[in-house]
C-alpha positions as CSV (number, residue, x, y, z in Angstrom):
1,X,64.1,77.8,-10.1
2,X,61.5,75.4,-8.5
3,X,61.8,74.4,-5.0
4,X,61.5,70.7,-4.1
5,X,58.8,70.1,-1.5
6,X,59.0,67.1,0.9
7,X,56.3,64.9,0.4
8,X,54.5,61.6,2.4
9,X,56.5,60.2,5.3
10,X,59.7,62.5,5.0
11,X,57.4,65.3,5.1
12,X,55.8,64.9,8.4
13,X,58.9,63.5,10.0
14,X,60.7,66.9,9.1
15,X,57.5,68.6,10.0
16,X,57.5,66.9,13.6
17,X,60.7,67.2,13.9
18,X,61.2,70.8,13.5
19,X,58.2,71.4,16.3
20,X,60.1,68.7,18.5
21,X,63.8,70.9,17.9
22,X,61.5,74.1,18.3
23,X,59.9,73.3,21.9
24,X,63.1,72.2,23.3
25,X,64.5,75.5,21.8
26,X,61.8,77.1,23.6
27,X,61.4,75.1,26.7
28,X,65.5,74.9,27.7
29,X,66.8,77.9,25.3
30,X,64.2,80.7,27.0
31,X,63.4,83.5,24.8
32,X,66.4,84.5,23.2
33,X,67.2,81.1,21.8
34,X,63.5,80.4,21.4
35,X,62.4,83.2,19.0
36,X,65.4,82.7,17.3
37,X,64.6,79.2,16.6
38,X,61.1,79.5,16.1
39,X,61.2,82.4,13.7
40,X,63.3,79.6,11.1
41,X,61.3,76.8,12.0
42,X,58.0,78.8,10.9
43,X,59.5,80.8,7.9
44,X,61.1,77.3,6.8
45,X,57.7,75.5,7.2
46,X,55.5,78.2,5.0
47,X,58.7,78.4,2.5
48,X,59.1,74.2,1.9
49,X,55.9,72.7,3.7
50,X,53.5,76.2,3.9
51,X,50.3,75.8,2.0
52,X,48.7,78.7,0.3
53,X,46.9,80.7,3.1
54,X,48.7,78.6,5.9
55,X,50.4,81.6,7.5
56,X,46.6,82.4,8.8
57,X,46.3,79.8,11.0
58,X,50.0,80.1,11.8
59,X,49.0,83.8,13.3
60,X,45.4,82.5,14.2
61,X,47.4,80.0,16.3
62,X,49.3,83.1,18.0
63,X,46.6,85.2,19.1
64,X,45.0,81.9,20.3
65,X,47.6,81.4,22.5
66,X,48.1,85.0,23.5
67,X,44.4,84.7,24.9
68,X,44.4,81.5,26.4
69,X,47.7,81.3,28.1
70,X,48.0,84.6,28.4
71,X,45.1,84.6,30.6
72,X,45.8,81.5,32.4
73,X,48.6,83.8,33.3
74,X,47.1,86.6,34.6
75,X,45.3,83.7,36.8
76,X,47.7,82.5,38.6
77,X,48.8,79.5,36.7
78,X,52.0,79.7,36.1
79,X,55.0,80.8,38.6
80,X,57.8,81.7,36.2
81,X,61.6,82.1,37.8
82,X,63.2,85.3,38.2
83,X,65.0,85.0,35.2
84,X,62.2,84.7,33.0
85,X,60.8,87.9,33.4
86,X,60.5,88.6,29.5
87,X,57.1,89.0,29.7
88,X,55.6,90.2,26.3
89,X,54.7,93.5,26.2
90,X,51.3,94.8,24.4
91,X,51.5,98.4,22.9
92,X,48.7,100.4,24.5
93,X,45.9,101.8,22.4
94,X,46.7,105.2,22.4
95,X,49.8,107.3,23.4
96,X,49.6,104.9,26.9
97,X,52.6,102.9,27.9
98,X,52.7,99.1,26.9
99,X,50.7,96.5,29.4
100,X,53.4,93.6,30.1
101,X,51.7,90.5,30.4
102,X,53.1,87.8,32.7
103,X,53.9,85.6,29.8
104,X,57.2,84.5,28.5
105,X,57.8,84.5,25.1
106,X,59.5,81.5,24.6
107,X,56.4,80.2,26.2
108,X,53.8,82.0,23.5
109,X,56.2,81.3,21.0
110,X,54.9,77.0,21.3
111,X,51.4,78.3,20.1
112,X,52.8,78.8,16.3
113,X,55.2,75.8,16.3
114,X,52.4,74.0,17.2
115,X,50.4,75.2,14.4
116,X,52.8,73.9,11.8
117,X,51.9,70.8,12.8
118,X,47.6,70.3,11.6
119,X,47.6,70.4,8.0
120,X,50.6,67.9,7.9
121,X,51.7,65.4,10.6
122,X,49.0,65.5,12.8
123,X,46.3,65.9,9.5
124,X,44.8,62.2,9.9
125,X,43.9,63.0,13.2
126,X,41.1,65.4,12.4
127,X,39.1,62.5,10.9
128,X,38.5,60.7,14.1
129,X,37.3,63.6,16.5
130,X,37.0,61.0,19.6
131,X,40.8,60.6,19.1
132,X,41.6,64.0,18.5
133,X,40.1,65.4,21.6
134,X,41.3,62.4,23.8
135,X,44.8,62.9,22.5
136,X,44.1,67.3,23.1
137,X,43.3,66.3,26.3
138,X,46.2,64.5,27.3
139,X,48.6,65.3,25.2
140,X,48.5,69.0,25.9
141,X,48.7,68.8,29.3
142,X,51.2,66.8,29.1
143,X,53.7,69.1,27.2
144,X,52.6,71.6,30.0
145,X,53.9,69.3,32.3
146,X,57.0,68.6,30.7
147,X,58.0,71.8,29.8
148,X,57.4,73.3,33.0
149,X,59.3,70.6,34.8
150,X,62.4,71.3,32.4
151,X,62.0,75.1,32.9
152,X,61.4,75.4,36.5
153,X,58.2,76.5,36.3
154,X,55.3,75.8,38.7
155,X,52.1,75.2,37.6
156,X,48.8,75.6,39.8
157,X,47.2,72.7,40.7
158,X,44.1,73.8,38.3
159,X,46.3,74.4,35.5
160,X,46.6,71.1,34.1
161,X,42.8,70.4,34.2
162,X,42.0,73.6,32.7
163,X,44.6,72.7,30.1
164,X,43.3,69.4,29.4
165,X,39.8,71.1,28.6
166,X,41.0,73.8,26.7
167,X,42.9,71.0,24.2
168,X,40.7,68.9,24.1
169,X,38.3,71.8,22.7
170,X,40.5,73.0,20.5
171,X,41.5,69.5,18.7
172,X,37.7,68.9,18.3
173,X,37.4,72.0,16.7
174,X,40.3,71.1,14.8
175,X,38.8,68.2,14.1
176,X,35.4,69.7,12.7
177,X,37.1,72.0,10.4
178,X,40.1,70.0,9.1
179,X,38.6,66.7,9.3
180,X,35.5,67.9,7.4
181,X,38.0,69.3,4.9
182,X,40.1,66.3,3.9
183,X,36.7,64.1,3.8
């Protein structure tokens, strides 16, 4: 039995659609609705939409966000409300107890949806790197924003700068490698 793939316009409308139905999950549902939400979104994206070695920017995309907005974290960044102290929680190296960082997981759990999104709805952008890192620049803050508003979270006022830079040099490096690819 062959599965049927959704190609052209439906494709990337599903495709954005699932990320849009994913962040909300995240962003209103917390953690518990979040990972649930997430976990079909990506396994239904590598099963209909997934190209072959997809799942490695799908889990580049994770660590990627573990680091960056983990750290931004550990900064200062972010003031999450009492009730969204589901932190992850790194296993230690050895036999040492697990290092909680002060990251949700619904919020962590963006970083992969959003990867869904570069090799399909958002792959015409890598071809024009002035528009990719204009719209990683605002764009990306701008979900920040949004998100943190509908959570009640506060954000520092550095956050949102730091943001901006840190999208805006990852959708030129996006650019560079995808938009190299498809040219």
């Amino acid at each position: 039995m062959t599965r049927s793939r959704p190609t052209g316009v439906m494709a990337s409308v599903a495709n954005i659609a699932a990320f849009q139905v994913g962040w909300f999950a995240c962003v209103l549902g917390g953690s518990a609705v979040g990972s649930v939400v997430a976990a079909i979104i990506v396994a239904a994206h590598l099963y209909w939409l997934g190209r072959p070695g997809e799942w490695r920017l799908l889990a580049g995309f994770a660590g990627l966000g573990l680091l960056v907005d983990g750290s931004l974290a550990l900064l200062g960044g972010f003031g999450f409300p009492a009730s969204a102290s589901d932190g992850l929680a790194l296993a230690g190296a050895g036999a040492g107890p697990a290092m909680a960082l002060p990251l949700p997981l619904w919020l962590w759990l963006l970083w992969p949806l959003f990867a869904t999104l570069p090799r399909h709805s958002l792959g015409w952008l890598w071809q024009r790197p002035w528009l990719a890192v204009l719209g990683g620049a605002t764009s990306g803050p701008l979900s920040y924003l949004a998100g943190a508003r509908l959570a009640g979270v506060e954000l520092a006022p550095w956050l949102l700068p730091a943001e901006a830079l840190v999208w805006a040099l990852l959708c030129f490096g996006l650019s560079r490698r995808l938009g190299a690819a498809r040219g």
